[in-house]
C-alpha positions in Angstrom: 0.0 0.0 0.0 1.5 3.1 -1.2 1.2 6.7 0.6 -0.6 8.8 -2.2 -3.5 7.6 -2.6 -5.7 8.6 -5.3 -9.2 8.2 -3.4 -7.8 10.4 -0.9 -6.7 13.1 -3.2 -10.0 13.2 -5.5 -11.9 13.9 -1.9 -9.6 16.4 -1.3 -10.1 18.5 -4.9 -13.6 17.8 -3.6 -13.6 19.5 -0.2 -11.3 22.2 -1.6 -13.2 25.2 -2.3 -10.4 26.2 -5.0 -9.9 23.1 -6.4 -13.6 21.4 -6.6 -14.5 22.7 -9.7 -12.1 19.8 -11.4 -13.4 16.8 -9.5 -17.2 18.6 -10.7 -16.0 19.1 -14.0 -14.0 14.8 -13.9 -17.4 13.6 -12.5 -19.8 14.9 -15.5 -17.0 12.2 -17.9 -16.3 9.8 -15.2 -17.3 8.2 -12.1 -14.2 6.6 -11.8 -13.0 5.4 -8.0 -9.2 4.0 -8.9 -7.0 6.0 -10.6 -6.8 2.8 -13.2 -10.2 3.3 -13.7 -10.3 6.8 -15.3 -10.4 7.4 -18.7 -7.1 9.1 -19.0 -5.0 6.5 -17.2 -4.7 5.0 -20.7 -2.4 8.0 -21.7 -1.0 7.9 -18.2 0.0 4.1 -18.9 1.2 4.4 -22.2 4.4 6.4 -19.9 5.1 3.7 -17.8 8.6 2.2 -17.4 10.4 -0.1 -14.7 13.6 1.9 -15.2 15.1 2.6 -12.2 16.0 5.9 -11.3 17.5 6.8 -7.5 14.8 7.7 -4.7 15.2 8.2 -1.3 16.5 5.3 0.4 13.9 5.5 3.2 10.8 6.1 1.2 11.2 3.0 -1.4 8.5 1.1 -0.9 6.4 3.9 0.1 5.1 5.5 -3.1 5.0 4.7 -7.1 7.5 5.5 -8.4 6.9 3.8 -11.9 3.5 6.4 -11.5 5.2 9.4 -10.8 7.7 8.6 -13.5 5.1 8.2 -16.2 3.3 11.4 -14.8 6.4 13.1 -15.1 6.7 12.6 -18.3 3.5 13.0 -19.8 3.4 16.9 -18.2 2.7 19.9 -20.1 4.4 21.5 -17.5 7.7 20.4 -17.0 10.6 18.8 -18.6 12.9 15.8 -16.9 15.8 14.1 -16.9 17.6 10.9 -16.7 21.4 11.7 -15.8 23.6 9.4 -14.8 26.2 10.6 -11.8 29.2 11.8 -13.8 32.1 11.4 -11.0 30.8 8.0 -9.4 31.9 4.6 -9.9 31.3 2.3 -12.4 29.1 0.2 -10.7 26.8 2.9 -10.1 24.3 2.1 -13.1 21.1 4.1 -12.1 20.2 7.1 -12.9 19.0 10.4 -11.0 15.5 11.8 -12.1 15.4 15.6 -12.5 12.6 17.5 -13.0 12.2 21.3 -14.6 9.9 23.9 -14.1 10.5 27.2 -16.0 8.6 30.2 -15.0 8.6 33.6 -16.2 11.9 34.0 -15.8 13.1 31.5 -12.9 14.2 27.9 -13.8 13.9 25.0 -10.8 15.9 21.9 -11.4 15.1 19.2 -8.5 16.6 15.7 -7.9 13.9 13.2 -7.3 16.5 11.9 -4.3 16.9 14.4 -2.1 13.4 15.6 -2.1 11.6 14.8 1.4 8.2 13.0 1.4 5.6 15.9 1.3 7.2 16.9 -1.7 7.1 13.8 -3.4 3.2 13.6 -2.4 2.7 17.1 -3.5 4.3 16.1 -7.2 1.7 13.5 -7.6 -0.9 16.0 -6.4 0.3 18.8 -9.1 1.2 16.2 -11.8 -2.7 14.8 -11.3 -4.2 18.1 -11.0 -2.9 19.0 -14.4 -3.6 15.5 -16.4 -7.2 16.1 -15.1 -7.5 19.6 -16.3 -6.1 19.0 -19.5 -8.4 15.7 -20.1 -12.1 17.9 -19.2 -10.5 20.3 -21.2 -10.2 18.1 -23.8 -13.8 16.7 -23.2 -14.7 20.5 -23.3 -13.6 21.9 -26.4 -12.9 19.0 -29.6 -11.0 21.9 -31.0 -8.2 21.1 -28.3 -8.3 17.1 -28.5 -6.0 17.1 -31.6 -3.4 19.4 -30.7 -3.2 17.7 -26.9 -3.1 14.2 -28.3 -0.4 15.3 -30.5 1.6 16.9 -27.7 1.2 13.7 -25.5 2.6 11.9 -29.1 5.5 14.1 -28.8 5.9 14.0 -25.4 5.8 9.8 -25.9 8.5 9.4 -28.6 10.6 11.8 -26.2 10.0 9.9 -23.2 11.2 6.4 -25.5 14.3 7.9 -26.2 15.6 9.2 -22.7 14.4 5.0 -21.2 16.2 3.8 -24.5 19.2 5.8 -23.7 19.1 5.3 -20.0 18.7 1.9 -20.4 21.8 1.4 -22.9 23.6 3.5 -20.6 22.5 0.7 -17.3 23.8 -2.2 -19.4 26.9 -1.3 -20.4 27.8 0.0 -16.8 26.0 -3.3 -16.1 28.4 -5.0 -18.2 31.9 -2.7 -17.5 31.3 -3.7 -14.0 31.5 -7.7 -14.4 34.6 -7.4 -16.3 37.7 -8.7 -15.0 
């Protein structure tokens, strides 16, 4: 049983006074308890990977991390990375997660690692919060269904060439470290 629950969060939109308006808007295309059960986990999905990437050590098991990864990547909002430690040893095959917000004029680069537990639940939050608004807006307006299907495309074929590229970068690590 993970931390974030989606249940949990949906009641929350709900009984925020800001925020209700998307779980009203969700409930006249879906009445959907599970997360899996909405109809815009399909496009969630489609980012899923088991690639590894380094978390905190002491919140492992506590949250998905496959999730977050695949709602990373499928944001409007933010860019990410996949880097590999540059000055570490061979055997050290997995990568760090980075994720960018630009602003106006600021730019925020954060490590997945070192980021405490509150902000790992609030990344699922605004990472959710944003793939619902963009699906009612899509159910909204079939002017915008193209153009956001077409960014999620874009966004896709980006997403398989960072995991293809990670994952090369895993096994030959994987492979330079078993050599004699």
């Amino acid at each position: 049983m993970y931390l974030f629950s989606y249940k949990d969060f949906k009641t929350g939109l709900r009984e925020d006074e800001n925020k209700s308006y998307m779980i009203e808007k969700l409930d006249l295309y879906s009445n959907a308890v599970s997360l899996e059960d909405e109809p815009f986990y399909e496009t969630i999905n489609r980012f899923r990977s088991s690639i590894p990437y380094a978390v905190p050590k002491e919140i492992l098991f506590d949250y998905d991390f496959e999730l977050l990864l695949a709602l990373v990547a499928s944001s409007f909002s933010s860019s990410y990375s996949l880097e590999f430690p540059k000055n570490s040893s061979i055997t050290s095959h997995i990568p760090e997660l980075y994720i960018t917000v630009i602003s106006e004029d600021k730019s925020v680069k954060k490590k997945i690692s070192k980021l405490w537990p509150f902000q790992i639940i609030r990344l699922f939050e605004i990472y959710l919060e944003e793939t619902i608004n963009l699906y009612t807006f899509s159910m909204e307006d079939e002017n915008e269904v193209n153009p956001i299907k077409e960014e999620y495309n874009l966004r896709k074929r980006k997403f398989d060439m960072i995991i293809g590229e990670a994952n090369t970068i895993m096994n030959r690590r994987k492979i330079l470290s078993f050599s004699p």
